[in-house]
C-alpha positions as CSV (number, residue, x, y, z in Angstrom):
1,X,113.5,110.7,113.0
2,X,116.1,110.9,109.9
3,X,115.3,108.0,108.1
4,X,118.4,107.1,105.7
5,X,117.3,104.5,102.7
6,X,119.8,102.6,100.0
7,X,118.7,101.3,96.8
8,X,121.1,99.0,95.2
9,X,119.0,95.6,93.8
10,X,118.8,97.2,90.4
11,X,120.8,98.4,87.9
12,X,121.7,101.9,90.0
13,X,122.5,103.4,92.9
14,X,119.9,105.4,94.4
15,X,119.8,106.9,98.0
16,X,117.4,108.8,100.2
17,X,117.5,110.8,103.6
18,X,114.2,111.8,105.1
19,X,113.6,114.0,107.7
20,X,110.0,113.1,109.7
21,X,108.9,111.7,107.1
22,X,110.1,115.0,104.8
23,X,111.9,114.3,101.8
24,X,115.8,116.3,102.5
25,X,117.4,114.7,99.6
26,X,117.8,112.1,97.2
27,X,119.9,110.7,94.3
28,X,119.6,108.2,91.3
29,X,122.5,106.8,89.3
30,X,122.9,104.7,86.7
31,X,125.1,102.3,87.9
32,X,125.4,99.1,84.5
33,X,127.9,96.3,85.4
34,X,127.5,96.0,89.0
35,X,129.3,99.4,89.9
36,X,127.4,100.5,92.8
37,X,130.0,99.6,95.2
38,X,132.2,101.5,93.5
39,X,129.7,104.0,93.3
40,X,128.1,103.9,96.7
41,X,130.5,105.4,99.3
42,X,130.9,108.8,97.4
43,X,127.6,109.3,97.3
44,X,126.6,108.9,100.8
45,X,129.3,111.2,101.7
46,X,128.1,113.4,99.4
47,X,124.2,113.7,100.1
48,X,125.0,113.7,104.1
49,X,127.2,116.8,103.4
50,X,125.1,118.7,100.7
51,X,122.5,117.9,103.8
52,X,124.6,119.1,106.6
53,X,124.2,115.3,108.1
54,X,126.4,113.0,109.7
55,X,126.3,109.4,109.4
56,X,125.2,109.5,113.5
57,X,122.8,112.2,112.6
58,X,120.2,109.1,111.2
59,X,118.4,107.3,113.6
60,X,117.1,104.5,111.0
61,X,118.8,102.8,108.2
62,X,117.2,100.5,105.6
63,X,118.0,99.3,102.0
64,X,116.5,97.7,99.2
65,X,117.4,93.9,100.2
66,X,115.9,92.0,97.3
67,X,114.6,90.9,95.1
68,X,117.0,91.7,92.1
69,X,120.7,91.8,91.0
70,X,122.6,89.4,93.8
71,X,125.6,91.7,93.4
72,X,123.9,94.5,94.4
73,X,121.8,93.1,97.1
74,X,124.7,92.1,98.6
75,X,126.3,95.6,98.2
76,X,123.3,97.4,100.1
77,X,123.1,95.2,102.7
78,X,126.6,95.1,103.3
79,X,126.6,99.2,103.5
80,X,123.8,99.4,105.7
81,X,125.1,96.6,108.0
82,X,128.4,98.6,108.6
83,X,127.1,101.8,109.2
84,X,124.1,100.8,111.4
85,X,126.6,99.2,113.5
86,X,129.1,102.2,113.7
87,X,126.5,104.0,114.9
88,X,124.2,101.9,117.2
89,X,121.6,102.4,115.0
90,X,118.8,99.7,113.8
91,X,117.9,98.6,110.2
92,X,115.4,97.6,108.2
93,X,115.2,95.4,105.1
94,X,112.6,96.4,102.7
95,X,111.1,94.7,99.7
96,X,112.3,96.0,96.6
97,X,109.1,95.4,94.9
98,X,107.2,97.1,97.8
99,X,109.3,100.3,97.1
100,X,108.7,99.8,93.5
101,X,104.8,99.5,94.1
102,X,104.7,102.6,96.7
103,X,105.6,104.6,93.2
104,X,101.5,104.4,92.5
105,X,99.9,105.0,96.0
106,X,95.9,105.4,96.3
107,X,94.9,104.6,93.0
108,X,92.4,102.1,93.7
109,X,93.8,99.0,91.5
110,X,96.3,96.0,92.2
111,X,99.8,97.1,91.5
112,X,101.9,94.5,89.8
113,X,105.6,95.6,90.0
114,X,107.9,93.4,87.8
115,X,111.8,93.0,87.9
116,X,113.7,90.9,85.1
117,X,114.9,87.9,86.7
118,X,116.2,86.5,83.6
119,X,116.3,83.2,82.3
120,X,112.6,84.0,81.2
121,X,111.5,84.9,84.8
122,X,110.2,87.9,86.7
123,X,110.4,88.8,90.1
124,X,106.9,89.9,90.7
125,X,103.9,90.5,93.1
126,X,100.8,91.6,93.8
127,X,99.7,95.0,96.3
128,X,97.2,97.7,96.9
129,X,98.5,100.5,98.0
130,X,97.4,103.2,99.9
131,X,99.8,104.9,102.1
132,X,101.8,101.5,102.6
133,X,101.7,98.3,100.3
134,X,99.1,95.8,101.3
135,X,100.3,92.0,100.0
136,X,98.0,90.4,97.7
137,X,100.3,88.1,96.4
138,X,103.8,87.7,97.9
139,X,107.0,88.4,96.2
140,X,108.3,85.6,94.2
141,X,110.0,84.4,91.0
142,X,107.7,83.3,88.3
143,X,107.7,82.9,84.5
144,X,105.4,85.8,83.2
145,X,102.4,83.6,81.6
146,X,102.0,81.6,85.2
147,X,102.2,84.3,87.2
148,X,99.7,86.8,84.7
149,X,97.1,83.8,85.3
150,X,96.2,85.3,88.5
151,X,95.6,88.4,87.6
152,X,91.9,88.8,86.9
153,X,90.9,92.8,87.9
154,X,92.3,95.5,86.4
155,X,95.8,96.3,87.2
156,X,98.7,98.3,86.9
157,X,101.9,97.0,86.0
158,X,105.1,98.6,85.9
159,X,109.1,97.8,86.2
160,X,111.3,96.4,83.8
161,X,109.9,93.3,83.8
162,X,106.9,94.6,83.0
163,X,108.6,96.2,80.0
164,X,110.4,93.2,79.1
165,X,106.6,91.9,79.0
166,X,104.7,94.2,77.9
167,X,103.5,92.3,74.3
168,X,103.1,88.7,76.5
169,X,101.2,91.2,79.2
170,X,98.7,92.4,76.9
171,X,98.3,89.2,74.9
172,X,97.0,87.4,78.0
173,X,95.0,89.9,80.5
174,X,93.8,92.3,77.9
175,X,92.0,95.2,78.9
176,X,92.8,94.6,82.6
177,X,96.3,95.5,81.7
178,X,97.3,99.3,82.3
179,X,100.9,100.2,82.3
180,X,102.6,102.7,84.3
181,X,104.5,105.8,82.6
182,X,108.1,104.6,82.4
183,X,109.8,107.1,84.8
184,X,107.4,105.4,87.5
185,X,109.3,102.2,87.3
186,X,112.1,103.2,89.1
187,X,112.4,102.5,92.2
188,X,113.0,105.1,94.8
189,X,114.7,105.3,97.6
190,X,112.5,107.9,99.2
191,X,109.7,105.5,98.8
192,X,112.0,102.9,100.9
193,X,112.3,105.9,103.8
194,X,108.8,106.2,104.1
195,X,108.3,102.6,103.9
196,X,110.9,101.8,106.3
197,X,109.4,104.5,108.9
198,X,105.9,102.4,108.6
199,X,107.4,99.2,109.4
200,X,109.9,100.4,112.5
201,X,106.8,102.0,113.6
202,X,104.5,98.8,113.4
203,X,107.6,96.1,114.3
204,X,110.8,97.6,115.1
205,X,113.6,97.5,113.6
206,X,116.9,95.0,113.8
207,X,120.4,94.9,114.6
208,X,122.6,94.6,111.8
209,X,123.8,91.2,111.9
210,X,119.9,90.3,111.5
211,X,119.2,92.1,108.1
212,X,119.2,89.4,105.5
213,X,118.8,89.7,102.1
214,X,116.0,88.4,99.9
215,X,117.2,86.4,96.9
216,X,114.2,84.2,96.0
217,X,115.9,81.4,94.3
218,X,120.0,80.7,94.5
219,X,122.3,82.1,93.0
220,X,124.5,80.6,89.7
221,X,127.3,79.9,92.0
222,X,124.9,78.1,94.3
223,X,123.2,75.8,91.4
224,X,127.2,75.0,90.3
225,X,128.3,74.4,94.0
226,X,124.7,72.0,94.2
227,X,125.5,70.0,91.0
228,X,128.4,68.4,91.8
229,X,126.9,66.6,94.8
């Protein structure tokens, strides 16, 4: 199976082939200001030829689909509708804080991965991880101090968020606060392969007009729309 995975909920671009399971290549981009679309497109063509792939050479495609940047969501899932359905293929939506908590497999604590949702939010959750994420807590939108209240073991934290945090972390769960090495809070879109492998293998995947993001509270335009009713 050639597993094809596309990170865009954060502030990059970052894709991933694998080939059973085997890592054939991958790339990271900065991409501030919402320019993975602009970015995207070259890139793919790029890592498919520098891979000697075609876009009908992958039998599974999957991307980061929240949650993060809306933007960029939106630009993932948009990518891996169109070519999943150029090529008959199926799809997968993966959670971005799953990929983000696959970075620290096997280490025998909770993972905490933590995006910056603004407005003094996080997007956070709870795992274990062994080979595959295990839900502790599910992915949601919290601000920091409510959401650290249940964290009562010693855990690993890492992301942005977690950065953003890191003084508020400390101050509340003490010594059961560990912090990952920052290049371990990226999230990788070789991770989402592997993860997206799992999950077609467990439960299938879906047709591309099924793959739905994962926004976790609505957007700006959405509040404005709801306010003047």
């Amino acid at each position: 199976m050639i597993t094809l995975c596309i990170e865009t909920a954060t502030a990059r671009a970052g894709i991933a082939l694998t080939r059973e399971g085997r890592l054939v290549a991958e790339t990271l981009q900065d991409a501030p200001g919402g320019l993975q679309n602009r970015l995207l497109l070259p890139m793919l063509q790029r890592l498919l030829t520098d891979s000697c792939l075609t876009f009908s050479d992958v039998d599974l495609f999957a991307c980061a689909a929240g949650p993060g940047s809306f933007t960029g969501i939106r630009t993932g899932i948009a990518a891996v509708q169109g070519l999943a359905l150029a090529q008959g293929k199926p799809c997968i939506a993966l959670s971005s804080l799953a990929m983000l908590a696959m970075n620290l497999p096997h280490t025998g604590l909770s993972i905490c991965p933590m995006l910056d949702a603004r407005k003094n939010e996080v997007y956070t959750a709870l795992y274990r991880v062994t080979d595959h994420p295990e839900v502790v807590i599910n992915d949601c939108v919290a601000a920091p101090a409510d959401f650290l209240s249940h964290v009562s073991s010693p855990t690993l934290f890492l992301g942005e968020g977690a950065a953003r945090y890191h003084d508020l972390i400390v101050k509340q769960s003490g010594a059961y606060a560990i912090f990952a090495a920052p290049f371990l809070s990226v999230l990788r879109p070789a991770s989402g392969c592997r993860l997206a492998e799992h999950l077609y293998l467990s439960s299938g995947g879906v047709p591309p007009e099924q793959l739905l993001p994962t926004y976790l509270r609505l957007s700006e335009a959405e509040l404005s729309r709801q306010s003047k009713f």
